[in-house]
N, C-alpha and C positions, 0 to 999 in steps of 0.2 A: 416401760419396756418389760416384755416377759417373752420368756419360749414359745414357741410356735406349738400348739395340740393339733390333732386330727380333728376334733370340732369345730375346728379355726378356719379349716376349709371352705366352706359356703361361705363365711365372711370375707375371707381375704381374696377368692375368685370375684366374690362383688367389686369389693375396693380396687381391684386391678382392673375388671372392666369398667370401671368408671375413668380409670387413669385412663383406657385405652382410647374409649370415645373422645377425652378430652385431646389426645394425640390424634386423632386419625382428622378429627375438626379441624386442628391447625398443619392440617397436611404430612404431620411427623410419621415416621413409622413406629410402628405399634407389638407390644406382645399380645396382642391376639390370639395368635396361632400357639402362644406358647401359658395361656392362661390357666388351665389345665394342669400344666407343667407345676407350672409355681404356688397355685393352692396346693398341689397335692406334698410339694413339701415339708408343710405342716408336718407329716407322718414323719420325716426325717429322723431316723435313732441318733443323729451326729449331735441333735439340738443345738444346729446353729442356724436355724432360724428363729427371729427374733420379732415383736409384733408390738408396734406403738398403740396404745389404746387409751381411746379419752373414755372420760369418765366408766371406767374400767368396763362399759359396754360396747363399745362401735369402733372397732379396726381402721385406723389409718393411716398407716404406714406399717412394710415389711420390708426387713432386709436379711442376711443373709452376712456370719461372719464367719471365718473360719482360719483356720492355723497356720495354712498354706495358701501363697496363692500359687499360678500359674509357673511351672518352669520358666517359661517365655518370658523374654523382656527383662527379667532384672538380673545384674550382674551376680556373681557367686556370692560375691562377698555383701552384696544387699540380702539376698536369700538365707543368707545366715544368722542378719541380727533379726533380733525377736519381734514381729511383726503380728497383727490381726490383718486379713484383708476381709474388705468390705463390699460386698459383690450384690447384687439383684435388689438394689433399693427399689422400693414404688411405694408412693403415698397417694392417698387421697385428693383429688385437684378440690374439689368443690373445698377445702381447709387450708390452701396455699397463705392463709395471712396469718396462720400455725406456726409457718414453716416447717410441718413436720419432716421433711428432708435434711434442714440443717439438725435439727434436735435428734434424729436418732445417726447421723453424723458423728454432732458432738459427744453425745451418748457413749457410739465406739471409739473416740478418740481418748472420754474418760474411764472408762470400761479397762483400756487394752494398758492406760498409765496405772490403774487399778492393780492388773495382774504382773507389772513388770515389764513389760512391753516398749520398746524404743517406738513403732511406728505405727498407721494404721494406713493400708495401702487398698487402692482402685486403681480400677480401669474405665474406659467408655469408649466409644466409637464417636462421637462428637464433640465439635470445637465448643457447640454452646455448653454444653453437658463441662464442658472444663472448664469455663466460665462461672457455672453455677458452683462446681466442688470447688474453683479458687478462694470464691465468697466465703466459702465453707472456713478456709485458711490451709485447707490442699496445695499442693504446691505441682506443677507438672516436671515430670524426673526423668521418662521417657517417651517416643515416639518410634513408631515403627509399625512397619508393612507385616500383615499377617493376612495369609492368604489372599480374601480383596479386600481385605479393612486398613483403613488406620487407625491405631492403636495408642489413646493416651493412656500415660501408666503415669499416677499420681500417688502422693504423700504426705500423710500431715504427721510430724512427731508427736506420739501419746504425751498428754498432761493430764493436769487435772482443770476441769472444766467447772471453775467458779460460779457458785448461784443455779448449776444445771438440776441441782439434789432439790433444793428449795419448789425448782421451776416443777418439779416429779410432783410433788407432795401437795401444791400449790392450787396444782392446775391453772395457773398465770396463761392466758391468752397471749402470751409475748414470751419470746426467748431471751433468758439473762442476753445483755448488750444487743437486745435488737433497737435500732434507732440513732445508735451512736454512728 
């Protein structure tokens, strides 16, 4: 995992439209429209964008952490402990036996126990999408109606994520405890 550059651009608008063809195939909706959008954050001064990359040439996986998330949805006193959220993942489909969605997941989960951090929070618009972050060990905390969406808002408490350091260094085709 490293920070997002502006030469990261062309790669990461690839790796998204690959994601998107693989959504629009199985009927999903898609960032399409928003591809554009999310390469060009790369340029981001906040440098919270964040880029999975194998063998330190070919982008596959981006996401996206930052210090705050949304007023909306979480109570005052959730707002207040120390939190990372975890916003605009997308990986590479053609690497799904990767997982690089869980690994840069776990990543932010040991990342955020790193800096001191109690939690590491999302959101999404779908029930599968909650399915997929529960695997994750997410947990769903709220729901709710936002303009026409519904809104799950999830949680996983910051640790540390044993074997993940190894898994970096390794380049292990398998995520520590994938299998069990």
């Amino acid at each position: 995992m490293r920070p997002a550059v502006s030469a990261d651009r062309p790669a990461v608008a690839k790796m998204i439209r690959a994601r998107c063809a693989w959504m629009e195939e199985r009927g999903l909706p898609s960032w399409r429209e928003s591809v554009d959008d999310l390469a060009g954050q790369c340029d981001n001064p906040c440098g919270d964008v964040w880029l999975l990359e194998l063998d330190g040439s070919r982008i596959v996986g981006r996401t996206t952490i930052q210090e705050q998330g949304p007023p909306w949805g979480w109570t005052e006193a959730e707002r207040a402990e120390p939190a990372h959220y975890l916003n605009t993942s997308v990986t590479d489909p053609g690497l799904r036996d990767l997982r690089p969605g869980t690994l840069m997941a776990w990543w932010a989960v040991d990342r955020a126990f790193r800096a001191g951090l109690s939690w590491v929070r999302r959101d999404c618009l779908s029930p599968d999408l909650v399915r997929y972050y529960s695997a994750q060990g997410f947990h769903l905390v709220h729901e709710l109606e936002r303009a026409k969406y519904r809104l799950y808002l999830l949680a996983r408490q910051a640790e540390p994520m044993e074997g993940l350091s190894e898994w970096f260094m390794s380049g292990r085709p398998a995520l520590p405890g994938a299998g069990r």
